[in-house]
N, C-alpha and C positions, 0 to 999 in steps of 0.2 A: 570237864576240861574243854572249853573252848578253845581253842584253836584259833580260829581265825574270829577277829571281831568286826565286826562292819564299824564302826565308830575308829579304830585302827585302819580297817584294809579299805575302809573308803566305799565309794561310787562300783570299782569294780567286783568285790566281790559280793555288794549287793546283786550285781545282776545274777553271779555263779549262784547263789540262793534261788535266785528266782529260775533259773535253766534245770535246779535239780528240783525243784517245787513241779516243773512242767513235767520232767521226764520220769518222777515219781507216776504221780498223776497218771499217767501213760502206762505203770507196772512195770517200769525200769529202776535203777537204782544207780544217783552218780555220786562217783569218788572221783575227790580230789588223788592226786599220784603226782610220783618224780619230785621234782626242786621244791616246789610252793610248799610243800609238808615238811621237807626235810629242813628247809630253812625259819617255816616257822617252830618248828622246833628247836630249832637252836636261837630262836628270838630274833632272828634277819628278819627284815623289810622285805616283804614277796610285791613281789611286780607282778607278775603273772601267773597262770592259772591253767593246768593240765588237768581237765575232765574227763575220766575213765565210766563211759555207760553200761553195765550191763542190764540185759534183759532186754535190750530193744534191738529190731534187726534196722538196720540201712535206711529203708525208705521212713519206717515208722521216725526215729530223731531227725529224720531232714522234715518229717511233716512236723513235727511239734516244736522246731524251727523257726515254720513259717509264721510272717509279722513279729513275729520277738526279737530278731536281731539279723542283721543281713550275713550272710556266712558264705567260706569260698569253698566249695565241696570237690577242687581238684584234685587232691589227692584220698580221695570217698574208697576208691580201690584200693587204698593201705590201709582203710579204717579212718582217715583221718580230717576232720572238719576243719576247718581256722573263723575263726569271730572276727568278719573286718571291726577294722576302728577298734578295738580292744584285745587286751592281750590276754587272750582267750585259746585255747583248743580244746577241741570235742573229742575224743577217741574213742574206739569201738576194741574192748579186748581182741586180742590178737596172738595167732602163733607166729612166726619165721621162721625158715628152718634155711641152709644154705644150701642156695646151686650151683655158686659158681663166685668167681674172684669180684672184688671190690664191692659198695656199698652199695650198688646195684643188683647183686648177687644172690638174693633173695628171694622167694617162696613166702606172699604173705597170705596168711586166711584168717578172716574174722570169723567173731565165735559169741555171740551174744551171751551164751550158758556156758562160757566157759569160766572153769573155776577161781578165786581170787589169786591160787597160789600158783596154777597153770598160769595165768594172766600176768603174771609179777616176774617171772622165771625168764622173760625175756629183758629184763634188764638190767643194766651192770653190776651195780651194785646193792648191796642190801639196805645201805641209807637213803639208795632212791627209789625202792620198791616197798615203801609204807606207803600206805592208803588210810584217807580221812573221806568219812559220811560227813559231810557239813551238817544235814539235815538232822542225826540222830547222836552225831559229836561220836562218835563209834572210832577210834582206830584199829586200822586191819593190818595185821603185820606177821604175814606168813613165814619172812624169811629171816625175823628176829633180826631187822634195821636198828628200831629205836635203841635196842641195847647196844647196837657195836656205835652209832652216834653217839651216848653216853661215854662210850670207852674210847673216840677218838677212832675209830679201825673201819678204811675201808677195805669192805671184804666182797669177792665177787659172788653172785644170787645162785648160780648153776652155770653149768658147764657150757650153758648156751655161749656165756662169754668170750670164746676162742673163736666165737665163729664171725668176729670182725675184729679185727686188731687197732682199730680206732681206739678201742675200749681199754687199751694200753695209754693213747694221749689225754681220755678224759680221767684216766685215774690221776697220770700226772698235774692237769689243772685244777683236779679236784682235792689232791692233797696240797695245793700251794692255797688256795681259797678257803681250805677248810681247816689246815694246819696237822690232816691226821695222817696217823702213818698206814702204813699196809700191810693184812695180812700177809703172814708168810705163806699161805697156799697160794695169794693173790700173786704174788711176787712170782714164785714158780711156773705160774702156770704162764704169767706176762711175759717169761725170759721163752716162751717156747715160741711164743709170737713174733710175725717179719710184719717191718712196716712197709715192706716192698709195694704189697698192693692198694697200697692208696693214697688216692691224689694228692698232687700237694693244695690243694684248695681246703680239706677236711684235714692235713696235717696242721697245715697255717691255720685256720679255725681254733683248733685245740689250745695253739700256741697263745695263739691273741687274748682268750681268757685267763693261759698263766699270767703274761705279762700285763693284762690291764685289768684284772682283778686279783690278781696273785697276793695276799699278804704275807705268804711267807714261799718265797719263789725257792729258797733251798729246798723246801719240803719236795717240791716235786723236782728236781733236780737230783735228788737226792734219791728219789723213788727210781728215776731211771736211768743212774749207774747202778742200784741195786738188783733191779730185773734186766740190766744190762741193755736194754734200749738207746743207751747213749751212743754205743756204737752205730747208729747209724746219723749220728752229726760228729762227723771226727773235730771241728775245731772243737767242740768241748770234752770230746771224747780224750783227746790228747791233754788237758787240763785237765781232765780228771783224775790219770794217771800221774799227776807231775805234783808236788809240795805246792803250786799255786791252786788248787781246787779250795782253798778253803778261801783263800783270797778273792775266787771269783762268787764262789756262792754268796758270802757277805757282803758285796757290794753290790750284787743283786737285791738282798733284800733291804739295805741300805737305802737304794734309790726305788723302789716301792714304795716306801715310806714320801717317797717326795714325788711321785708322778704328778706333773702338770695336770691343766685340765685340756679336755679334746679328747678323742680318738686318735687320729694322727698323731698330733704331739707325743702322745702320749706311748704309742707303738715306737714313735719313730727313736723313743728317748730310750724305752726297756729295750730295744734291739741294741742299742750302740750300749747301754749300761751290761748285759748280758755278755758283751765280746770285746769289751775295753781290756782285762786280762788274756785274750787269745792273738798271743803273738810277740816276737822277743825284739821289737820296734815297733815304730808308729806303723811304716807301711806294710808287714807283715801281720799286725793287729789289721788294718780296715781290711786288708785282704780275706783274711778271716771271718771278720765280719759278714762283707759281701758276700761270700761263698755260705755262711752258716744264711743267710736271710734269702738265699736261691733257693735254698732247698724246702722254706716255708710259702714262699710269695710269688708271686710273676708282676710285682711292682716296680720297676727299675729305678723309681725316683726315689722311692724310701729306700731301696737299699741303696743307690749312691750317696745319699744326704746321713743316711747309721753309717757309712765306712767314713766321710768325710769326718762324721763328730769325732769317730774314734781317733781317726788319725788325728784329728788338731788337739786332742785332750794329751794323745800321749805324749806331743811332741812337748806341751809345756805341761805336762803333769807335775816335774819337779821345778817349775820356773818360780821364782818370789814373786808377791803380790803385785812389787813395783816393775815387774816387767811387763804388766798390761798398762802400757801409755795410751792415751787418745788416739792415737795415729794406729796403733797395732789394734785397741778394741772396734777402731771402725772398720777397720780392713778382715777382722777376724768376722766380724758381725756380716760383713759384704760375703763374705765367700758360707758364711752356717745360717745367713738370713735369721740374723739376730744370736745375740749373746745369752739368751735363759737359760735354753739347754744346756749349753757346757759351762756357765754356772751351778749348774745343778749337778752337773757329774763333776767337778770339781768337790760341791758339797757331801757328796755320795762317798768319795776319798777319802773326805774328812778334813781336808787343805779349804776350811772356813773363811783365812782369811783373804784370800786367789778367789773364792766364790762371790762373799762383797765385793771384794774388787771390780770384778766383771760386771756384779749384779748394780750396782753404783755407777760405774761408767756408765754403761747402758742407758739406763735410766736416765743420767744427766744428758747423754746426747742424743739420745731418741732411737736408740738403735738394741734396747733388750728384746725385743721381741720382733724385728723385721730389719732391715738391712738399710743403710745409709741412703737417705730418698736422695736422686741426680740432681742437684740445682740446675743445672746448664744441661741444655738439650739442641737441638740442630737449628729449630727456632730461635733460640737466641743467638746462636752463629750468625744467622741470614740479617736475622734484626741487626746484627753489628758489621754489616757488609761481608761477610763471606759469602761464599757459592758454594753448595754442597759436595762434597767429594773427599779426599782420601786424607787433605790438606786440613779441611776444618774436624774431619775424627780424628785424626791426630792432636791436635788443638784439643779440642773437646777433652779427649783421654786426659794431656795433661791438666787442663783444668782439674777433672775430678779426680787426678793424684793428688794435687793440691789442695782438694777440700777432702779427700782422706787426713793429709795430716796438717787440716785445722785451720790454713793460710786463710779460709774466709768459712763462715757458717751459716750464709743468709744469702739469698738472691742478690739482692745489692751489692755485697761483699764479692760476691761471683761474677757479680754485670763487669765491676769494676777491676777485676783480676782480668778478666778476659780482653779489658780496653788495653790493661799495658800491655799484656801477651802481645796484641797487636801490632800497638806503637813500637812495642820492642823490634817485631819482625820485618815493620815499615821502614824503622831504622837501619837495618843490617841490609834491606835493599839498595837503601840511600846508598 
């Protein structure tokens, strides 16, 4: 069974051949671990590549290293190497044991001879603690992974598990990405865990892999009102208990299906698709919003920008197609900095024909994906005899209410609006 093919995995994990070819050499032995395994086994695309060395101490893999690839050995005291330029890590088996609160909290010691199933027991689950010898095709699978992957089930490795409650938010991104469900011991022992102790920096992390790789976002949503983690985001907490949960979950996974491309975009679109049902109006939904996106982030733009989508989606949720005129699609576009997104949570709804609408407009006026460019600036004021001050922004403003709804759509058309504005005002001097 090969596993991974170089002719498949490319340029990189030629090199992963060639680092266990070294570290062989040396009377070590390296496995591949965690995601790279577990996904080529389920036939995903691996990016990247977790090196688990045993038999070698510290100095030995930093010498057999040297000239084969440049490496950042900062974090060497938790075992752990990083491959600049490639997405690479080195690891040295390892125990943890906890001493104290948060992700800092820890007690690490490496263990070159330590065993494969001692070595595997520190992490979460049993689908990310299989282990592949590239060199010998050998898979090691202490904690009987490959079969709960077969069956769909994550289930956690050992008891180590409790001792970070992170390990509660990577189940949930892990069942939206992976579409499986969870053990019931998994569950049990999740509902005993408080996500008190950790940052929101390692919450929001968690979260951003549901929403920007999530293909089935109920899945894990679903995992944490069932170990009851939901309580600690009450706007979904409160939809969860109400006849709209099912309403929200589907239109979660709904607009999955349609994530834009970007990072931002793409966050900015599953936050406001996530809390579009949280709320019994528009401004009690962004409120919602806002407050559900504090508790992951310390970004203040993306969450004013998720509570504003929401609010404009719900206020014309039920509007007909023909109430997106020119004059409202450019004004809507000026204030969400383009019309895609909330074309797309209109598509997410399922109100197809409100979605062209927008997505059409847009397009025709140049405003689906950025906001109505200013024809008329202070420069052209001056150019037309004004003196700058409170007289010519006032002018200016209405000029570009005027070219919100349509009166001219071209520099010229704008030169020439702003001459009568004038003449008009020269007149009423007269």
């Amino acid at each position: 069974m090969k596993l991974f093919l170089t002719e498949r995995s490319g340029e990189l994990y030629r090199l992963v051949l060639q680092l266990a070819g070294i570290f062989s050499a040396r009377g070590g032995r390296a496995l591949l671990v965690g995601g790279s395994v577990r996904d080529a086994l389920l036939g995903r695309t691996v990016k990247d590549f977790d090196i688990e060395v045993h038999g070698l101490d510290a100095g030995t893999l930093l010498s057999s290293l040297e000239g084969v690839c440049e490496v950042d050995a900062v974090g060497m005291s938790f075992g752990v190497i990083k491959v600049k330029h490639r997405e690479i890590d080195i690891t040295l088996p390892r125990k943890e044991n906890k001493t104290g609160a948060g992700h800092r909290g820890f007690l690490v010691e490496t263990d070159p001879k330590l065993g494969f199933a001692e070595a595997a027991a520190r992490r979460d689950f049993t689908v990310n603690a299989i282990m592949y010898d590239p060199l010998t095709d050998e898979l090691i699978d202490p904690w009987n992974g490959a079969d709960d992957l077969k069956k769909g089930i994550l289930r956690h490795v050992s008891e180590h598990f409790s001792e970070d409650p992170l390990r509660v938010l990577r189940g949930m991104q892990f069942a939206a990405r992976l579409g499986f469900r969870v053990a019931p011991e998994t569950l049990a022992l999740c509902a005993e865990l408080d996500q008190n102790e950790l940052a929101v920096e390692r919450i929001g992390t968690e979260w951003e892999k549901l929403l920007l790789q999530g293909k089935s976002i109920s899945a894990g949503l679903e995992f944490l009102k069932q170990c009851r983690w939901i309580r600690f985001y009450p706007e979904l907490d409160r939809v969860s208990r109400s006849e709209k949960w099912p309403e929200l979950v589907s239109f979660a996974d709904r607009c999955a299906a349609l994530r834009p491309e970007g990072k931002d975009r793409a966050l900015l679109f599953m936050a406001s698709a996530l809390t579009v049902p949280c709320g019994a109006d528009p401004d009690s939904a962004a409120e919602a919003c806002a407050n559900f996106c504090r508790r992951l982030w310390n970004r203040e733009e993306l969450i004013a920008r998720a509570a504003l989508l929401v609010r404009t989606f719900r206020e014309y949720e039920e509007a007909s197609p023909g109430t997106f005129t020119d004059p409202l699609c450019r004004r809507l576009a000026l204030k969400l900095r383009g019309l895609a997104l909330l074309a797309l949570l209109f598509e997410g709804a399922g109100k197809r024909d409100a979605a062209e609408r927008l997505r059409a407009a847009g397009e025709r006026l140049g405003v689906l994906d950025a906001p109505p460019a200013l024809l008329l600036t202070g420069r052209h004021g001056i150019a037309a005899g004004m003196k700058p001050g409170p007289a010519m922004g006032k002018l200016l403003g209405e000029c570009f209410e005027a070219q919100l709804d349509g009166l001219f759509t071209d520099l010229a058309g704008a030169e020439k609006f702003l001459r009568e504005r004038l003449r008009e005002q020269d007149g009423k001097k007269s």
